[in-house]
C-alpha distance (Angstrom), angle and dihedral (degrees) to the residues before:
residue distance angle dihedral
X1 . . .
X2 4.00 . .
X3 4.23 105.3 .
X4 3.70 108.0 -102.3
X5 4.08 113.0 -94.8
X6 3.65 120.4 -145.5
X7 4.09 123.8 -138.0
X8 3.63 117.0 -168.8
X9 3.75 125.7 -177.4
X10 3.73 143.6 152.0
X11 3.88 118.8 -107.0
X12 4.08 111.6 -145.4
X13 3.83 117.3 -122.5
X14 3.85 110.9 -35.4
X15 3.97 129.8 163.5
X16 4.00 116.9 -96.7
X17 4.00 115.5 -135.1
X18 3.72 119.4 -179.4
X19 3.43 101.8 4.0
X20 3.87 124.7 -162.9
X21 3.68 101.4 171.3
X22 4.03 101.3 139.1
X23 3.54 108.4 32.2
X24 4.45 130.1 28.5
X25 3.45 120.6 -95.5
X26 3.83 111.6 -128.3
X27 3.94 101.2 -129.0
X28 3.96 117.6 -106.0
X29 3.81 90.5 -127.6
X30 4.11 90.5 49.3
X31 3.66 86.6 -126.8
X32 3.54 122.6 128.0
X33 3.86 125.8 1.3
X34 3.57 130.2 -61.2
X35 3.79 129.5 -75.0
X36 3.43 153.3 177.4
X37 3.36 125.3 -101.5
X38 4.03 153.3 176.0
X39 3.95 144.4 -179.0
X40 3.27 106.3 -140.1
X41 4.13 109.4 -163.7
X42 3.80 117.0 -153.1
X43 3.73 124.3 -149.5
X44 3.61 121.6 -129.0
X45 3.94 94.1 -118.3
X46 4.09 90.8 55.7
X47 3.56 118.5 94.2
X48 3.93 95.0 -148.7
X49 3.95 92.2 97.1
X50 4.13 87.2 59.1
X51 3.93 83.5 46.6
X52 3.75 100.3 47.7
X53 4.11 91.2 43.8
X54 4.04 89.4 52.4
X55 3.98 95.2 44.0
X56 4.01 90.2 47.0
X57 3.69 83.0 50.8
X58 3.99 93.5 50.6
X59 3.79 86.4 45.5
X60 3.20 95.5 56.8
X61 4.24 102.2 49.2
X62 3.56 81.6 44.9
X63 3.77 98.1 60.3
X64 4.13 102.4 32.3
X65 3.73 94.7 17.4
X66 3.84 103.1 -164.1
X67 3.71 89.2 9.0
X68 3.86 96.7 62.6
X69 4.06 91.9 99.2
X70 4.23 96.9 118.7
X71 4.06 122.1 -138.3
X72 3.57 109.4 -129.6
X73 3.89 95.0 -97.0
X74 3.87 91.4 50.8
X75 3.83 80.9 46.2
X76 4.04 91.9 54.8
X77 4.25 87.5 53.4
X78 3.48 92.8 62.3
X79 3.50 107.6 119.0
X80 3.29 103.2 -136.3
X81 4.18 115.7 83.2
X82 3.24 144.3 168.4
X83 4.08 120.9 -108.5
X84 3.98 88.6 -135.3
X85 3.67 84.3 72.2
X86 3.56 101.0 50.6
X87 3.94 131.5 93.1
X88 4.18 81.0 -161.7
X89 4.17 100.5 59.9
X90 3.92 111.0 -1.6
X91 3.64 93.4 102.9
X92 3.50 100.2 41.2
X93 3.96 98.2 32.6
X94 3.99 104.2 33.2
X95 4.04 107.2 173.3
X96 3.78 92.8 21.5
X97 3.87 130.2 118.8
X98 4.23 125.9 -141.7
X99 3.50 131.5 -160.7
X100 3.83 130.4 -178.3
X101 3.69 124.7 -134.9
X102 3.46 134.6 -165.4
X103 3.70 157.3 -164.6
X104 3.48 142.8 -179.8
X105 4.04 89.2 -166.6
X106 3.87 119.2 52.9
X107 3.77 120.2 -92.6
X108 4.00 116.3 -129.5
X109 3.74 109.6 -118.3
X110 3.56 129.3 -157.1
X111 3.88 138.5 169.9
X112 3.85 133.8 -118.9
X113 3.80 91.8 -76.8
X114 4.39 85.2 53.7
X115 4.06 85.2 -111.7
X116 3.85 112.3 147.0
X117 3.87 110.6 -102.5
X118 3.66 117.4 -130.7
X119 3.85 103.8 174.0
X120 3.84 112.9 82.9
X121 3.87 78.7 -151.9
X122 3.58 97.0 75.5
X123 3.62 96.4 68.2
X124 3.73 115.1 61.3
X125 3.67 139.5 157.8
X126 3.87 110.8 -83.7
X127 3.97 87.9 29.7
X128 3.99 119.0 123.1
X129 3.54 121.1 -125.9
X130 3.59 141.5 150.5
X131 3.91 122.9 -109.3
X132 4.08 129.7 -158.0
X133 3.77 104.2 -152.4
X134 4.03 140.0 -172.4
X135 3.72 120.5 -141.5
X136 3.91 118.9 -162.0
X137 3.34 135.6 169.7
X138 4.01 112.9 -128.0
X139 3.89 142.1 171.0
X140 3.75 117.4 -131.9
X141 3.73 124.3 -135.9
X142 3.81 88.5 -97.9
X143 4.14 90.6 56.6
X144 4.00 89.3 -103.6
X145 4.07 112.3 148.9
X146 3.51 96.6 -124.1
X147 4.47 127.8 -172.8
X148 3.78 105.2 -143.3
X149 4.36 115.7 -165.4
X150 3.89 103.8 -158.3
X151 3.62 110.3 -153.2
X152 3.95 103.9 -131.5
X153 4.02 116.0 158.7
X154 4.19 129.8 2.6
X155 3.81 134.6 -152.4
X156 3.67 126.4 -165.4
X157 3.74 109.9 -149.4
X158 3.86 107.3 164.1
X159 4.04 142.3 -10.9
X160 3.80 120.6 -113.8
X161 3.47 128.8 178.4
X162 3.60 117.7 -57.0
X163 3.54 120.5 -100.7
X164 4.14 126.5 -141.6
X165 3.97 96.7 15.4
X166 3.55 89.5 -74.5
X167 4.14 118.8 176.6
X168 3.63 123.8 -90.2
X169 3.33 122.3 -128.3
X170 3.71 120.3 -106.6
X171 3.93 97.1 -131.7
X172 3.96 83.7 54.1
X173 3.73 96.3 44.4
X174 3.73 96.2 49.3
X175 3.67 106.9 30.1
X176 4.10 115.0 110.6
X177 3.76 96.6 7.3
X178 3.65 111.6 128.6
X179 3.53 120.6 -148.5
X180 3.74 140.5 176.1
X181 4.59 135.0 -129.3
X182 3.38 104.7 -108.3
X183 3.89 106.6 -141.2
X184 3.60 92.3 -113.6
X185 3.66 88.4 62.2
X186 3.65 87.0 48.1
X187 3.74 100.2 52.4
X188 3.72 86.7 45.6
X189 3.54 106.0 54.7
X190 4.64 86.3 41.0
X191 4.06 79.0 56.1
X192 3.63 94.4 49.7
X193 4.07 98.1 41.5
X194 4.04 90.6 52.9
X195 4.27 93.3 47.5
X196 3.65 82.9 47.9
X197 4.20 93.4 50.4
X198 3.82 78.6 36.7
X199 3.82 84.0 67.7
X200 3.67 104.3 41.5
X201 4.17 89.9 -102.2
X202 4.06 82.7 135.2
């Protein structure tokens, strides 16, 4: 069998569902070990979905050479898929394409300005960032022609709108709102500040 080649590239700006990014994923199925993980949604106008299909493609021929032709359950494990056919994003991302990526190691993560991002907070679903992946061709313990997408390296580029109702941060919710001392809270805090003179605090 032809050794398995390795394509790596770097998507442009897609939307991030589901992300796992700074700590494993236990798997649904409770097999195998933890991971981390992300949906990256495509846009119609990005040319990344054409990429993806022709490197799965590649992957493939490289790995089973003549034998790369799919049945139509190997076909339905490919991991890239169209949003139309999902109960997760059809509604909210008609025309659009998904594909999950993974990683048993961490991915590095930076921002916009390529410094490392420390706060899991940064990166939340309906974000956009930029992902460098790893295509492969592989056979599964059952003999199935499998395309893995290794997750390897993340950029944040821009927030979006949040997707699934998800928290906001506090920073985000609080920064630039004015507001003004009620006089309750002024009276208070003059009552507290003389007890505490009161006391020799001062």
């Amino acid at each position: 069998m032809p050794e398995t080649t390795r394509y790596t590239f770097v998507t442009e700006p897609v939307r991030v569902s589901f992300p796992y990014l700074f700590k494993a994923r236990p798997r649904m199925d409770g097999q195998g070990e933890p991971r981390f993980e992300a949906v990256l949604l495509i846009p119609p106008t990005s040319g990344d979905a054409d990429r993806i299909r022709d490197l799965m493609q590649q992957a493939l021929t490289d790995k089973f050479g003549d034998d790369a032709k799919l049945t139509g359950a190997e076909k339905a494990k490919l991991p890239l898929k169209s949003t139309d056919d999902s109960k997760w994003f059809a509604d909210q991302f008609p025309g659009w394409h998904y594909v999950n990526a993974w990683s048993r190691v961490k991915p590095n993560v930076v921002d916009e300005n390529l410094d490392e991002v420390i706060d899991p907070q940064k990166i939340y679903a309906g974000c956009w960032c930029r992902f460098q992946l790893t295509l492969l061709g592989w056979k599964s313990k059952q003999g199935g022609k499998l395309v893995l997408v290794s997750l390897d390296n993340v950029q944040f580029v821009g927030d979006g709108e949040r997707l699934g109702g998800g928290k906001q941060s506090a920073k985000s919710a609080f920064d630039g709102i004015k507001f003004s001392i009620p006089e309750e809270m002024k009276t208070a805090s003059q009552g507290e500040a003389a007890d505490e003179a009161d006391d020799g605090v001062f």
